[in-house]
N, C-alpha and C positions, 0 to 999 in steps of 0.2 A: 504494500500500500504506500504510496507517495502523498506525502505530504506538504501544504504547502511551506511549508519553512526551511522543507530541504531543497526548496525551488529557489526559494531564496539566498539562500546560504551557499549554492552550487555557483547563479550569480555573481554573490561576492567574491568567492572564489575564481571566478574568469576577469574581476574587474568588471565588468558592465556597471554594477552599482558606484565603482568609484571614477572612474573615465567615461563611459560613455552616458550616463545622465548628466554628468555634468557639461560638457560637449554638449548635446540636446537641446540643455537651458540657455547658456548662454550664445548657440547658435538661435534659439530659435528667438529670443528675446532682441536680439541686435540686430536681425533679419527683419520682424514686427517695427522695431523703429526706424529701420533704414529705409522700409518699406513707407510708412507712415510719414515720415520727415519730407524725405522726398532729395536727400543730403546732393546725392550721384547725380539728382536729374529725374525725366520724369519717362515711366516703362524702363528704366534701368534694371529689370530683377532681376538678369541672369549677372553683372553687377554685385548689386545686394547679396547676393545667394555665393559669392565669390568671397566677398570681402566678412561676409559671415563665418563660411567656412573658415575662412585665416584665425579669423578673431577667435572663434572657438578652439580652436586646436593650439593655438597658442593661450589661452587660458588652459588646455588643459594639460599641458608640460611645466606648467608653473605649478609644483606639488603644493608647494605651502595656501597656495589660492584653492585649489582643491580639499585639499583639509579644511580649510574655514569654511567654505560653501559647505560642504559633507559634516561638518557640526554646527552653521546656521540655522540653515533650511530645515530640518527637523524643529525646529524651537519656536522659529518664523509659523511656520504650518500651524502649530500647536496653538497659537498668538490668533492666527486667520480663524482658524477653528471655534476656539472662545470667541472672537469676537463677532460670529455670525453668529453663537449661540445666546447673546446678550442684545444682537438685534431681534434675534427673532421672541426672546422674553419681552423687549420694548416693544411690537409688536402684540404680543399677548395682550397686554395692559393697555393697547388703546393709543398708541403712540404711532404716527404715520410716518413710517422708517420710509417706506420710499420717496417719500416728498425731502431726505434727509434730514443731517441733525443742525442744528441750527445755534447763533448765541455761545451759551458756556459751552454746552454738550458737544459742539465741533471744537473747542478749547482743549476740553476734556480727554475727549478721544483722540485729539493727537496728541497733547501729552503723553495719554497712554501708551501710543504706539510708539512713539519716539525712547519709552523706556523700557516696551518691550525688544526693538530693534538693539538697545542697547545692554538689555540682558542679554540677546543674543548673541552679541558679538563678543561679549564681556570675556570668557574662558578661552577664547582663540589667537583674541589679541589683546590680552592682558592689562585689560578694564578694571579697574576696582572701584567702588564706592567707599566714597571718603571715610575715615573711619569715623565719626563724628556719627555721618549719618546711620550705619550701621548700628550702632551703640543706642542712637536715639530714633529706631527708625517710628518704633510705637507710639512715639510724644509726638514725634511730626505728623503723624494720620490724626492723630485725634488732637491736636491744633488745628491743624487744616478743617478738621472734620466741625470742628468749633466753629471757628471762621467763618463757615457755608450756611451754619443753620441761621449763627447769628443775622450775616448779611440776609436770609431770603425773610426771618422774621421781621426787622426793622428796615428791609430797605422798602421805598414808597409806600403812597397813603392806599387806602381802598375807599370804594365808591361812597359809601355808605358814612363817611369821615374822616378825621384822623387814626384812629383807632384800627389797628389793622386786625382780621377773621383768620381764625385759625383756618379756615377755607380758601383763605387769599392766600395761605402759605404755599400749599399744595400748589394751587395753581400757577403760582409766580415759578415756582419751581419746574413747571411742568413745561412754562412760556421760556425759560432763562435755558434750559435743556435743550430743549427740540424746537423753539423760535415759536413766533404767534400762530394761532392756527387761520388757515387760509380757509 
């Protein structure tokens, strides 16, 4: 009986998983924007499809660029993963993901990605977070996390007067996120 892991594993052992995916990616990625830009000129693909192929193959005789991609991209995915499973909860609750996120929430979210990109890369090329923040990573969420509730309670009035509804909260919250609703 074959299994798939031994499909896998046999793979790695010919290299395909460590040279020819990566080849793939970044041919087919520099191909997509060469195509798209229009850099060559315009019906240049046989071209494109030339200067692709160089580009790829000489990324993939650069081993140390290959190691990095080959402990990224699993991490990256993982990042992709989550973060379609957190649109699609925003979704759940009434939130119009496809009209996108708006305000804080595009803030937000590229913060976030900007520090998952940089966990990513952190073990490959030899990133550390300061030790400061390490030591205090729990006092800075829940400052921050301070910070946010404060601001959506006392920032602006509501209809009704000065006095602001604990129902204004939610909502401001919901507008500061995902932008006014259309």
């Amino acid at each position: 009986m074959v299994f798939i892991g031994d499909l896998f594993y046999s793979l790695e052992g010919t290299g395909i998983l460590e040279y020819v995916l990566p080849f793939l990616l970044v041919f087919s990625i520099t191909f997509a924007i060469l195509e798209k830009v229009k850099i060559l000129g315009e019906d240049k693909k046989n071209i494109n499809l030339i200067v692709s192929i160089i580009l790829g193959l000489i990324f993939v005789t650069q081993f140390s660029l290959v190691y990095t991609l080959n402990q990224f991209l699993p991490k990256i995915s993982l990042f992709i993963i989550i973060a379609v499973m957190v649109l699609i909860l925003f979704g759940i609750f009434g939130a119009k993901v496809h009209e996108g996120l708006g305000g804080w929430g595009l803030v937000i979210a590229a913060a976030i990605s900007l520090f998952a990109i940089y966990w990513g890369l952190s073990p490959s090329l030899g990133f550390e977070l300061p030790y400061w923040i390490e030591y205090n990573f729990d006092i800075i969420i829940a400052v921050v996390i301070i910070i946010i509730i404060i601001s959506l309670i006392t920032g602006g009035k509501s209809e009704s007067g000065d006095q602001k509804r604990l129902g204004d909260v939610g909502s401001n919250l919901a507008k500061a996120l995902f932008g006014p609703r259309r």
